[in-house]
FIKE-599634 format. One record per residue (C-alpha): residue in one letter; residue number from 1; x, y, z. Coordinates in steps of 0.1 Angstrom, whole numbers, always signed. Layout:
BEGIN
- A	NUM	X	Y	Z;
...
# end
This chain:
BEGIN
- X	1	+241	+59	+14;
- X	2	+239	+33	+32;
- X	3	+218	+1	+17;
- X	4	+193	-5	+42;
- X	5	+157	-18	+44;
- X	6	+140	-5	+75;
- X	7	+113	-27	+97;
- X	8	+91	-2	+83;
- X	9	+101	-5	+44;
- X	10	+103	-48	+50;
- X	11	+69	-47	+63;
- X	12	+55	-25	+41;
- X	13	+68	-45	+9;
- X	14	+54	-79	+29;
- X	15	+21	-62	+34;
- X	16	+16	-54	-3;
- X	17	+24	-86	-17;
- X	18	+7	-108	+12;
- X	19	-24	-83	+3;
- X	20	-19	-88	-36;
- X	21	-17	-129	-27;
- X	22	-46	-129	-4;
- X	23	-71	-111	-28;
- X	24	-60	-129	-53;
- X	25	-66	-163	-31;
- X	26	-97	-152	-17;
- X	27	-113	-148	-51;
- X	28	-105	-180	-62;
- X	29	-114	-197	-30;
- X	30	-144	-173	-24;
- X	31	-158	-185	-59;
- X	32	-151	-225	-49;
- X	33	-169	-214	-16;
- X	34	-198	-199	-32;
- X	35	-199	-233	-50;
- X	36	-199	-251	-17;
- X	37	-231	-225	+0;
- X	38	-247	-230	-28;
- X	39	-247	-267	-30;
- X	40	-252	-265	+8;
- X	41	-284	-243	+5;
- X	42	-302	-266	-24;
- X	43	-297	-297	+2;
- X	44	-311	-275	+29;
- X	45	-341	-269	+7;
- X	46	-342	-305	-8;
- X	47	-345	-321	+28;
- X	48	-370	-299	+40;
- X	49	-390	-303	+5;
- X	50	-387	-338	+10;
- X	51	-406	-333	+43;
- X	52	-436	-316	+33;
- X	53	-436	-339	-3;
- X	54	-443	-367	+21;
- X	55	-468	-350	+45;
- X	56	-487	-341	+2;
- X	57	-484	-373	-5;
- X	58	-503	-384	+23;
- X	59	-528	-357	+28;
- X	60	-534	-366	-9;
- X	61	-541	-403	-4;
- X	62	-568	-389	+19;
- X	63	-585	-367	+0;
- X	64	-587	-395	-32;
- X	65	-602	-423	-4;
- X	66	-628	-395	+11;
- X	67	-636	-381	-23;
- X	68	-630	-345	-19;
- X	69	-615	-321	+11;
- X	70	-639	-314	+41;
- X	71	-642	-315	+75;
- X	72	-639	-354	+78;
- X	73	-610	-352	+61;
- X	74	-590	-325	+81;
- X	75	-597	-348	+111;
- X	76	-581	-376	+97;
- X	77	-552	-349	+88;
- X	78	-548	-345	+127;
- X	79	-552	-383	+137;
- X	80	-525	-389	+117;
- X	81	-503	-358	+129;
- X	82	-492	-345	+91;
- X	83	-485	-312	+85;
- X	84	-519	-283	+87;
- X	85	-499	-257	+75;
- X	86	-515	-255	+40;
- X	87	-536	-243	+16;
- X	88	-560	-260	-5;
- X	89	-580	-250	-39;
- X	90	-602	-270	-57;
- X	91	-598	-275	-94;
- X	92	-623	-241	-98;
- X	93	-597	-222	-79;
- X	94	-619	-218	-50;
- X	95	-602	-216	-14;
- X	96	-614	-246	+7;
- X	97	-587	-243	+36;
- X	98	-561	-215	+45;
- X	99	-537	-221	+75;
- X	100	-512	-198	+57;
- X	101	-528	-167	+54;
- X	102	-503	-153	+36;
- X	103	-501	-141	-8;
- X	104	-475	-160	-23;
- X	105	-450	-146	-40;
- X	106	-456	-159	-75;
- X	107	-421	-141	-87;
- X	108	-402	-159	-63;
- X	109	-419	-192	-76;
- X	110	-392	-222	-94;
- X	111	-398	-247	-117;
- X	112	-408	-271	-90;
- X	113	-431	-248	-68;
- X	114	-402	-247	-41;
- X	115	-397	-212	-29;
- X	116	-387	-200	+3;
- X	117	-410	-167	+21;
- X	118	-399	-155	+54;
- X	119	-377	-177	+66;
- X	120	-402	-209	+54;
- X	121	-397	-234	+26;
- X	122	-433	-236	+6;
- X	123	-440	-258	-21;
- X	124	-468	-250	-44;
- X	125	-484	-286	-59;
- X	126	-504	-278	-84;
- X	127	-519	-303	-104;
- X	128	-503	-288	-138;
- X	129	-468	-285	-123;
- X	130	-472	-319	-111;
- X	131	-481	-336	-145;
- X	132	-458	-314	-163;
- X	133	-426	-328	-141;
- X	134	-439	-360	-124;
- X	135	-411	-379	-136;
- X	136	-387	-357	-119;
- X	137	-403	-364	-82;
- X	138	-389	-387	-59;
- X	139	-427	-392	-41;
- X	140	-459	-414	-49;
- X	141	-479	-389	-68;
- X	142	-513	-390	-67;
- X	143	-540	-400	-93;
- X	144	-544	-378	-124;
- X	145	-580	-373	-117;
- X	146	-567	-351	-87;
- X	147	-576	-317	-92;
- X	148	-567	-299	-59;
- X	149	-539	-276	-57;
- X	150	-522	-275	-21;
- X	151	-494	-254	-11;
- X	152	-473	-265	+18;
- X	153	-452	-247	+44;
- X	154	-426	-266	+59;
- X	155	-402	-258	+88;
- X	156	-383	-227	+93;
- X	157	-349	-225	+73;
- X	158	-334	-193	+91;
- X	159	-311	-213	+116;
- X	160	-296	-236	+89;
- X	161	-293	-214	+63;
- X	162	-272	-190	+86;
- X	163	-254	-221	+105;
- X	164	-246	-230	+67;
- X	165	-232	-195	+61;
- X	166	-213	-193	+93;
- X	167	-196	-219	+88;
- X	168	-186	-213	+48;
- X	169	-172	-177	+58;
- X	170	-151	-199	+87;
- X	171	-138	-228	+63;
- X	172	-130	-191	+40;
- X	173	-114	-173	+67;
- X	174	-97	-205	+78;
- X	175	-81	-211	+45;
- X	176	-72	-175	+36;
- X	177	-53	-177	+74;
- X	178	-32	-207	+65;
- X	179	-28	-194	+33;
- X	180	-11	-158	+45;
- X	181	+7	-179	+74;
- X	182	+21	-198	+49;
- X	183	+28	-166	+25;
- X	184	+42	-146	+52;
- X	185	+71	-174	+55;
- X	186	+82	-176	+26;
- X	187	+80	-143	+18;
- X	188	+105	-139	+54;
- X	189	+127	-169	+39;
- X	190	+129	-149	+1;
- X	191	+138	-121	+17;
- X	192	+165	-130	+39;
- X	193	+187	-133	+9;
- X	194	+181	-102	+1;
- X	195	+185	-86	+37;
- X	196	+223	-107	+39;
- X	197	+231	-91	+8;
- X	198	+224	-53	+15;
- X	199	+241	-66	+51;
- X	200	+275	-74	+38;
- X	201	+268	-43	+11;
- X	202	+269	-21	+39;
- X	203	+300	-34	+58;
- X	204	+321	-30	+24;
- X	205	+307	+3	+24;
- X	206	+316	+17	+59;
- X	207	+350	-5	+55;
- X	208	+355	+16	+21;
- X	209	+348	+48	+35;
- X	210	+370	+41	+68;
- X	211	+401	+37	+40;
- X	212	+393	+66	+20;
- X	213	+395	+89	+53;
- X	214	+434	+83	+49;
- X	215	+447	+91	+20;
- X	216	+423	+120	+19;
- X	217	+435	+138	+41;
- X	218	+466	+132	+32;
- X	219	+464	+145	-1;
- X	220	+448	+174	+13;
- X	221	+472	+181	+35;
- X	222	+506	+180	+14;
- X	223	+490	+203	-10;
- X	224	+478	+229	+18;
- X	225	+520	+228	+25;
- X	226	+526	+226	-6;
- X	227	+547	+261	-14;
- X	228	+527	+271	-47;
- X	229	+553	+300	-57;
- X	230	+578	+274	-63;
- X	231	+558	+254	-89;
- X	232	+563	+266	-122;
- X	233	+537	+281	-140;
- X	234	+531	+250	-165;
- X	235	+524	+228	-133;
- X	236	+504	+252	-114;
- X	237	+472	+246	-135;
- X	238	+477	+206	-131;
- X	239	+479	+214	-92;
- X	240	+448	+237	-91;
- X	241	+429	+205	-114;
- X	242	+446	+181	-84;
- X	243	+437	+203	-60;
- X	244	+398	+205	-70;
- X	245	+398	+163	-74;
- X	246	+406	+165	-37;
- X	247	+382	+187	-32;
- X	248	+357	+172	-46;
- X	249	+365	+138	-31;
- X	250	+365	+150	+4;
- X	251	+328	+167	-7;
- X	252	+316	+130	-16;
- X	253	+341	+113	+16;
- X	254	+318	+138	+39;
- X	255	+286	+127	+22;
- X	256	+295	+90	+27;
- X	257	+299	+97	+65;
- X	258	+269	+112	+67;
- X	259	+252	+84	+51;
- X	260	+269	+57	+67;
- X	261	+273	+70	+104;
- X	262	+240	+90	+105;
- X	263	+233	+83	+139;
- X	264	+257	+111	+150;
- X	265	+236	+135	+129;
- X	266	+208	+136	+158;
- X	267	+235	+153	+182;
- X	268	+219	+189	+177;
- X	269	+237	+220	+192;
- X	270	+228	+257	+184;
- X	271	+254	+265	+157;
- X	272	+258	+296	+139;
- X	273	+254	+290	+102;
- X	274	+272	+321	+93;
- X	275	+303	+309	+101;
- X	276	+297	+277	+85;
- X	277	+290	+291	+52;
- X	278	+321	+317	+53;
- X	279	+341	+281	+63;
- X	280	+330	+265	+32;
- X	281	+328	+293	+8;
- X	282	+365	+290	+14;
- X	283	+368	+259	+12;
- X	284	+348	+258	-23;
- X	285	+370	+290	-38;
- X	286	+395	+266	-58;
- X	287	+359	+249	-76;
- X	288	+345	+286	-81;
- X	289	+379	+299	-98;
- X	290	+380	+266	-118;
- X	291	+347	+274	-137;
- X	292	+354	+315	-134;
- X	293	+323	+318	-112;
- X	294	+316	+354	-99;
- X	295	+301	+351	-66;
- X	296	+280	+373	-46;
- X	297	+272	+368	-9;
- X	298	+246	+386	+18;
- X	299	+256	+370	+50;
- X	300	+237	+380	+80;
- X	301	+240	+365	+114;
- X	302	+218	+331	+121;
- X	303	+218	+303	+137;
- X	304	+199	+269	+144;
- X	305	+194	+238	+168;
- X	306	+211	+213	+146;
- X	307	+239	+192	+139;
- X	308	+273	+208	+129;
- X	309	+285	+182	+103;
- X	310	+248	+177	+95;
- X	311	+244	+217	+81;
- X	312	+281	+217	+66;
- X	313	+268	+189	+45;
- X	314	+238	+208	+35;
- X	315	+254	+234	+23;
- X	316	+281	+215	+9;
- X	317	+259	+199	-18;
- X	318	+241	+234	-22;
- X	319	+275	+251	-34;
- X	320	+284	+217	-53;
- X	321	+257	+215	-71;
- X	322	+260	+258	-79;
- X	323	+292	+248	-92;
- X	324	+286	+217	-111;
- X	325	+251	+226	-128;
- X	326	+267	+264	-138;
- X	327	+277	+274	-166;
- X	328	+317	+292	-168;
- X	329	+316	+329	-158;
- X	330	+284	+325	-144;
- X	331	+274	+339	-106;
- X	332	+261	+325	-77;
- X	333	+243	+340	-49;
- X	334	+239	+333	-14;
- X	335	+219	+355	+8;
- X	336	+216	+345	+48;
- X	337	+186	+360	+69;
- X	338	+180	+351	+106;
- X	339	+159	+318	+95;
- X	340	+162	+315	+61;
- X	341	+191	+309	+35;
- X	342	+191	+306	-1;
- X	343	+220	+295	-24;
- X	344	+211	+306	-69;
- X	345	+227	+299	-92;
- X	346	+227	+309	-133;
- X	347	+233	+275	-148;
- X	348	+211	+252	-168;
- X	349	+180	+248	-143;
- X	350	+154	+223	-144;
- X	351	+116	+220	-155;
- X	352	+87	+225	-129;
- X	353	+78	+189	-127;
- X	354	+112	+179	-121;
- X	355	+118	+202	-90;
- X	356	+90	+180	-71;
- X	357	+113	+149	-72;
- X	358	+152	+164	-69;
- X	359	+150	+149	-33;
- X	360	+140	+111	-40;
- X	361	+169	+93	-36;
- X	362	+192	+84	-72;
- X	363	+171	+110	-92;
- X	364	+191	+128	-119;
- X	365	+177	+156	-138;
- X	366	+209	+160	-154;
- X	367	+229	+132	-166;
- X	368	+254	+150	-187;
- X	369	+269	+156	-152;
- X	370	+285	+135	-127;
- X	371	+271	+122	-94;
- X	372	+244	+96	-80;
- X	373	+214	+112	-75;
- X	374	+220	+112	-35;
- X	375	+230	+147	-26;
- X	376	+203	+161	-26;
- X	377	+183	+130	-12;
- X	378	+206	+136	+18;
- X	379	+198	+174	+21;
- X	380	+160	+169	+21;
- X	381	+167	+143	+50;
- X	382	+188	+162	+68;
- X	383	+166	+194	+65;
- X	384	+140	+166	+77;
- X	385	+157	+159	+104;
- X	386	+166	+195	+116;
- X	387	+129	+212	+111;
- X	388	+143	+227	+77;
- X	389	+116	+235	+51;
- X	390	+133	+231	+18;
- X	391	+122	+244	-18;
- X	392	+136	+249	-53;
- X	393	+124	+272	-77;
- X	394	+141	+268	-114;
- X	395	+136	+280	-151;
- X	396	+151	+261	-177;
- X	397	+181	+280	-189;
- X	398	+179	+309	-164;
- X	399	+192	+288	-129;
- X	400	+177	+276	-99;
- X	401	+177	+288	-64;
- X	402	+172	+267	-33;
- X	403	+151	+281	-2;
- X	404	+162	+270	+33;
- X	405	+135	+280	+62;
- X	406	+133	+273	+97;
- X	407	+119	+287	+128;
- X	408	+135	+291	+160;
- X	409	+137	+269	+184;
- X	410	+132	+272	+220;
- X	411	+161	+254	+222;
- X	412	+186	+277	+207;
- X	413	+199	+307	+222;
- X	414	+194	+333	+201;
# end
């Protein structure tokens, strides 16, 4: 067959390992990323903290000169324009003041009182907290005869924190784009190699099959001349062997063609398979004396929109494959119904499992045998090709039998 890789097979193989790369990539990035939003988010919440630490420190330094928290001291709050949005206890754990009016989630609560509720940074000063990690704050802290605990809301955080997620997901997105533009080329450069290869593969192969056409025929030829009564009877059996070789090579010169020049396979005519399979039944009768093979036929008229050469080489890897996978003085038998033909045969046969997979392309269920593994591949495409519904049934030991099925066409003149 001919050595190609489709657009659709070369994109396919590019799209499974540019998928493999980018998930690969994108866990490793999205784990440096989720590093970097991270790291983002704690400044977000450190500047804002920072914020409302200075409007504490203040509204603390106000509360120590006054005394205590009262009404003289909220005014001086607002004369000096630092943040209302509190609430205040005294060391009892009374409420003096609530601007909040809100319960705080105490489960959400860090270390350092920083939490964020609804979209708001709080912090949550309380005199024990503060003692405990005073060292750790960055603020003037007030006196430890302070006994008020204030908790502070600061300015929304919704904006940033999504600004700081947009853009993380488009630095991601952004590197796992260069990354597969980058892939994608080198995966196009270590390819073309490849592509050249199977490229100069395939002109040896047509070339080799335009030179086998020759002496093919040739051979075929002289011995249809040849005058077999005047061959003794100790060279007869060496020309019935040379006669089956040629045979046999113009079976596997007619499956190259098809392989190699399978645009002319699409030409579809209504043919009458009939006299196809009486053409090649002849045709095979020097391989079915070889191996004593007692054959039985049921050939009713039927025909089908397809290709001539296409069906010939249908049926010629049916019989060859009856012949080859028989055992000697076996039978085979072909039975032709209006849209449906089926070739059987009583040789070795094959497992369930391995009828599913006959038609993959180099599969060998046999390897005692000759042969590539791409007869059959070619049937199933051709049957494919023509609306053919193929199916092998087999027993091992007892022979397989291969079901051909179409409908008519409207098409064919039948």
């Amino acid at each position: 067959m001919v050595i190609v890789m489709s657009n659709y097979e070369e994109r396919s193989v590019m799209v499974k390992i540019l998928l493999l790369y980018l998930l690969t990539t994108a866990i490793f990035l999205s784990i440096l990323f989720s590093l970097y939003y991270n790291r983002g988010y704690d400044l977000i919440i450190h500047e804002k903290a920072n914020d409302l630490r200075e409007d504490y420190a203040a509204l603390s330094r106000v509360i120590d000169k006054n005394g205590k928290f009262d009404e003289k001291v909220f005014e001086e709050i607002k004369t000096l324009d630092l943040n209302t949005n509190f609430m205040i206890y005294d060391k009892s754990g009374n409420l003096l003041y609530d601007h909040l009016g809100m319960e705080l989630p105490k489960n959400k609560i860090k270390k350092s009182g920083i939490y964020v509720s609804s979209g708001y940074i709080l912090i949550d000063f309380n005199p024990i907290r503060r003692h405990k990690h005073h060292k750790k704050n960055s603020f003037s802290s007030p006196p430890s005869s302070f006994d008020y605990q204030i908790i502070m809301r600061g300015d929304c955080v919704i904006s940033d924190i999504w600004h700081l997620r947009l853009k993380t997901m488009g630095f991601l997105l952004l590197c796992l784009s260069g990354v597969g533009f980058i892939a994608y080329f080198l995966l196009k450069l270590s390819l073309k190699p490849l592509k050249d290869k199977i490229a100069f593969l395939n002109r040896f192969i047509k070339d080799t099959t335009h030179e086998i056409n020759t002496p093919v025929s040739v051979i075929l030829m002289s011995i249809e001349r040849l005058n077999k009564a005047k061959i003794a009877d100790d060279d007869l059996k060496k020309f019935n062997r040379i006669h089956i070789a040629a045979k046999t090579i113009a079976n596997v010169y007619q499956n190259l063609v098809l392989h190699n020049f399978s645009e002319n396979v699409g030409q579809k005519i209504c043919i009458d398979i009939k006299e196809i399979l009486e053409q090649r039944l002849d045709f095979f009768t020097p391989l079915f004396a070889h191996k004593n093979l007692n054959i039985k036929t049921s050939l009713d008229s039927a025909k089908i929109y397809a290709n001539k050469d296409g069906i010939r080489c249908i049926i010629d890897n049916l019989l060859s494959n009856a012949v080859k996978y028989n055992k000697k003085g076996g039978e085979i038998k072909i039975k032709l119904e209006p849209f449906c033909l089926s070739v059987s045969d009583s040789g070795c046969g094959i497992n369930e499992k391995e009828t599913r997979k006959i038609f993959e392309r180099y599969t060998r269920c046999n390897t005692s045998q000759g042969g590539f593994g791409i007869g059959l591949a070619l049937v199933g495409e051709l049957c494919c090709c023509y609306g053919i519904e193929i199916e092998c049934k087999s027993r091992i030991g007892e022979g397989s039998t291969f079901f051909l099925r179409w409908q008519k066409s409207l098409n064919q003149d039948i």
